[in-house]
C-alpha positions in Angstrom: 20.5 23.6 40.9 21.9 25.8 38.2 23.1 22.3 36.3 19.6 20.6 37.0 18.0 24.2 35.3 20.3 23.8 32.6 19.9 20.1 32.0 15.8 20.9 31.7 16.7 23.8 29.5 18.3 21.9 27.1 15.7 18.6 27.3 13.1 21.2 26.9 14.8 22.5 23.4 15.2 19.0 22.1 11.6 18.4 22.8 10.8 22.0 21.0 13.2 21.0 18.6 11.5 17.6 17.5 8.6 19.1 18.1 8.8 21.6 15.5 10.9 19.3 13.1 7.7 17.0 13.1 5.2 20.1 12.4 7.4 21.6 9.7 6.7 18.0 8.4 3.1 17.4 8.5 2.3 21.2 7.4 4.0 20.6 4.6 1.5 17.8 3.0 -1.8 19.2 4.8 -4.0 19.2 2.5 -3.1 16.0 -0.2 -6.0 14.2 -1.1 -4.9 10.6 -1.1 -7.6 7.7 -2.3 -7.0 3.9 -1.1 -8.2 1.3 -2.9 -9.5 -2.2 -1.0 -9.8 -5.6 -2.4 -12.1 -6.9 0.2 -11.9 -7.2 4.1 -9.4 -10.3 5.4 -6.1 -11.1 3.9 -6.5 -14.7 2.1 -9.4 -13.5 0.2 -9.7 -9.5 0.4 -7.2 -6.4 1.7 -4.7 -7.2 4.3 -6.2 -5.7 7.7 -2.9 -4.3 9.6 -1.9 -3.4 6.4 -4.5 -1.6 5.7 -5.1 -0.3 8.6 -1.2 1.1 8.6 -2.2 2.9 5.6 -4.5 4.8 7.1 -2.8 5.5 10.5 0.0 6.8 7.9 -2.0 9.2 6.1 -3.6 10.4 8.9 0.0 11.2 10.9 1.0 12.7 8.0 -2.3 14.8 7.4 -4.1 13.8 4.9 -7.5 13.8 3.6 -8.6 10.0 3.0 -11.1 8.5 0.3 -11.5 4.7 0.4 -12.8 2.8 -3.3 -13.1 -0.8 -3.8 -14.5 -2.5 -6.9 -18.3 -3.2 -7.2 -17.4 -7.3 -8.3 -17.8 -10.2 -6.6 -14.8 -11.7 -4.9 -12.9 -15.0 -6.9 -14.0 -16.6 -3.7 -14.5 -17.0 0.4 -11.8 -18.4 2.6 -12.9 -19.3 5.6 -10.0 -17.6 7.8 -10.6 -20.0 10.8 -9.5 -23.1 8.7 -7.9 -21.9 6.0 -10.3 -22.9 3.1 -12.7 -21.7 0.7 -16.1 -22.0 1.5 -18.8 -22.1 -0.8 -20.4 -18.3 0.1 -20.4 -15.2 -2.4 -19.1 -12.0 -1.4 -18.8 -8.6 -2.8 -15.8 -6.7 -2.6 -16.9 -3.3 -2.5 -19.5 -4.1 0.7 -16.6 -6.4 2.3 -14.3 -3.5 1.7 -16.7 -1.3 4.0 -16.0 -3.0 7.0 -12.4 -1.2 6.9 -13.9 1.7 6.2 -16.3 1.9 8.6 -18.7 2.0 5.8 -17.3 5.4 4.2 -16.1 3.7 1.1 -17.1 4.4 -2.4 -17.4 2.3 -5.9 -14.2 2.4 -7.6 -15.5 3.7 -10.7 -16.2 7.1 -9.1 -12.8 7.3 -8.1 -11.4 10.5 -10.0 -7.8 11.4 -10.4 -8.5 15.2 -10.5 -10.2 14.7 -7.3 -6.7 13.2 -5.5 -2.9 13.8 -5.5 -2.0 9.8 -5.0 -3.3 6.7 -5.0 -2.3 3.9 -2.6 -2.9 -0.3 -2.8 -2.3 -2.3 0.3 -1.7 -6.4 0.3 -3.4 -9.1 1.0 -4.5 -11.8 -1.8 -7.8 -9.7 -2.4 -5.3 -7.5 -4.6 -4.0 -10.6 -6.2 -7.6 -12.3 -6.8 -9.9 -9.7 -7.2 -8.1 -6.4 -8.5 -6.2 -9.1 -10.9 -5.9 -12.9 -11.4 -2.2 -12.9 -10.4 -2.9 -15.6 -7.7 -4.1 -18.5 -10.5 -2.0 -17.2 -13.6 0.8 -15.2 -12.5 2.5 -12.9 -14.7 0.1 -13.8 -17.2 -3.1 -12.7 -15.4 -5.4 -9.8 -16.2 -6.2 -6.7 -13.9 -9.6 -5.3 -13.5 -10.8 -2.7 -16.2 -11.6 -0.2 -13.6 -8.3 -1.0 -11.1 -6.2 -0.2 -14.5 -7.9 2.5 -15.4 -7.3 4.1 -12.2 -3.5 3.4 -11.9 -2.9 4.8 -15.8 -5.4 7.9 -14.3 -2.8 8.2 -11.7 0.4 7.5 -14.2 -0.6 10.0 -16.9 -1.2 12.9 -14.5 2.6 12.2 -12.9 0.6 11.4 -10.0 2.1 9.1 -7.3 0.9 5.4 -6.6 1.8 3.8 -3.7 1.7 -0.5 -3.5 2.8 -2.9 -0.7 3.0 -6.5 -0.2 1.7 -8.3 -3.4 0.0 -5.2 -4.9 3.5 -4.2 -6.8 2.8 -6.8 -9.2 -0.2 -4.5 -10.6 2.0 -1.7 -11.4 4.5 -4.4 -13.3 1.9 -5.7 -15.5 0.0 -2.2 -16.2 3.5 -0.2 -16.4 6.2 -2.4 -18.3 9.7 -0.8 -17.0 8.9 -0.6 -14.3 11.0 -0.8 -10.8 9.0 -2.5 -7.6 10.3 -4.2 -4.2 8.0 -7.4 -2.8 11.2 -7.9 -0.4 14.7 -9.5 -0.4 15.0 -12.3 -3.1 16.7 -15.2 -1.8 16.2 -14.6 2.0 14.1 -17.3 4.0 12.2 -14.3 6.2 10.7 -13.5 2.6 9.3 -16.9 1.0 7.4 -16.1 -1.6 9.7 -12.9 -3.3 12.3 -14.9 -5.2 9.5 -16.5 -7.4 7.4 -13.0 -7.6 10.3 -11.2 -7.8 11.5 -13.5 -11.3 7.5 -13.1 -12.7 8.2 -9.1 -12.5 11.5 -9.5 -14.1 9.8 -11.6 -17.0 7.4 -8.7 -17.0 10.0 -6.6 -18.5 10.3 -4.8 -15.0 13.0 -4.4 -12.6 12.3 -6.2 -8.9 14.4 -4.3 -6.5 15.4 -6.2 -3.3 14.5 -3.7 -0.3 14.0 -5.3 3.9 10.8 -4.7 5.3 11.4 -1.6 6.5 12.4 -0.2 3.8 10.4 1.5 0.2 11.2 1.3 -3.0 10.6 4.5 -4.8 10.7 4.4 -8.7 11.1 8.2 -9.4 10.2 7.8 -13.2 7.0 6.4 -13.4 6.3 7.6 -9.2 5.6 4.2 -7.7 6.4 3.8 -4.2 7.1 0.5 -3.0 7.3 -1.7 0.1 7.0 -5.7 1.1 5.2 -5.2 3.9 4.0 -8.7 4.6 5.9 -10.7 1.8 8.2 -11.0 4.7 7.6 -12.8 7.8 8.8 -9.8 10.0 7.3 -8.5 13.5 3.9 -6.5 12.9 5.8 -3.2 14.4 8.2 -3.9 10.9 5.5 -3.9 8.8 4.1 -0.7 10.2 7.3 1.3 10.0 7.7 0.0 6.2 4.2 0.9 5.6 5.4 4.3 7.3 8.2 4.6 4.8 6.2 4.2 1.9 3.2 6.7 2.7 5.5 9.1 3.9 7.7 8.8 0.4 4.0 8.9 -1.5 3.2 12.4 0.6 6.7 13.4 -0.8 5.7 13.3 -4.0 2.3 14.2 -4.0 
């Protein structure tokens, strides 16, 4: 009996333990007022939904107060996610966008930097065709007035910006020296981050090579980093990278 007391004893300190360990955590960054900026609702044409989603089960673990902003613009196009194709409908990004936030989402260009402590970009090809036209011209393409605005708002207050999946190659075209990870180069569970990976590098950047559950964190310039789904991983990977990256933003915010 006395073993069986002392066995509980001890469980019960490890759980008070972990317990307070987490706490100690999450009272640290009460209070940081992050905004997340959507590119649409679906991931061939707008945000990426898990990742998204991710985000937001992130910030709210780690306690903080959430303000969603998309760009009032239409969107380059529709796919139809069904079949894989565009169809011939016009969208808006900024009433697409509301569906992930459960319509509590405001017009980008009231986003204000005094009003936040970080900024944070998920995936999907919405942030690739309709916060910039990296999906049609690559490291040549151009990135929304108001989407740069916001990340050099960000930048010039040494505030932290946090970008997964394809979203890293904003920061490389609006921040040249830049350090970013899409994923491992050269690895077939990441297809597409060898030829992104070379357009940042041309960029005058540095591309990082970091797994999926990993985050990139360029301390210079505050950028937070993480592949997400540039790699073809389990969804519970893409969470815990997702994870890795808010908690590293909340770090520095």
């Amino acid at each position: 009996m006395l073993t069986l007391l002392q066995l509980s004893g001890r469980s019960l300190l490890t759980s008070r333990t972990l317990q307070t360990v987490r706490l100690g955590y999450y009272s640290t960054h009460m209070g940081k007022r992050v905004a997340v900026v959507l590119a649409g609702c679906g991931v061939y044409d707008g945000s990426e939904i898990h990742e998204a989603s991710a985000v937001l089960v992130h910030l709210s673990r780690g306690g903080a107060t959430v303000n969603m902003f998309a760009p009032n613009i239409d969107q380059m196009h529709v796919v139809n996610h069904l079949k894989g194709e565009p169809s011939e409908e016009k969208r808006n990004v900024l009433v697409e966008s509301a569906r992930l936030a459960r319509g509590n989402i405001q017009d980008l260009s009231k986003l204000s930097v005094k009003d936040h402590d970080a900024v944070i970009f998920p995936g999907g090809f919405g942030a690739a065709k309709n916060l910039c036209t990296w999906a049609v011209q690559g490291k040549d393409c151009s990135v929304n007035d108001e989407v740069k605005a916001a990340l050099q708002a960000f930048h010039g207050e040494g505030k932290p910006i946090g970008l997964c999946c394809i979203s890293p190659v904003l920061a490389a075209k609006v921040f040249p020296g830049c350090e970013v990870t899409v994923g491992i180069e050269n690895d077939d569970k990441y297809p597409d981050t060898a030829g992104t990976a070379d357009a940042i590098n041309q960029l005058g950047c540095k591309h990082v090579s970091k797994s999926v559950g990993e985050s990139h964190v360029d301390e210079k310039n505050k950028l937070i980093t993480t592949s997400a789904f540039m790699c073809n991983a389990p969804i519970h990977e893409i969470f815990d990278g997702i994870g890795a990256m808010v908690k590293d933003v909340l770090k520095l915010a």
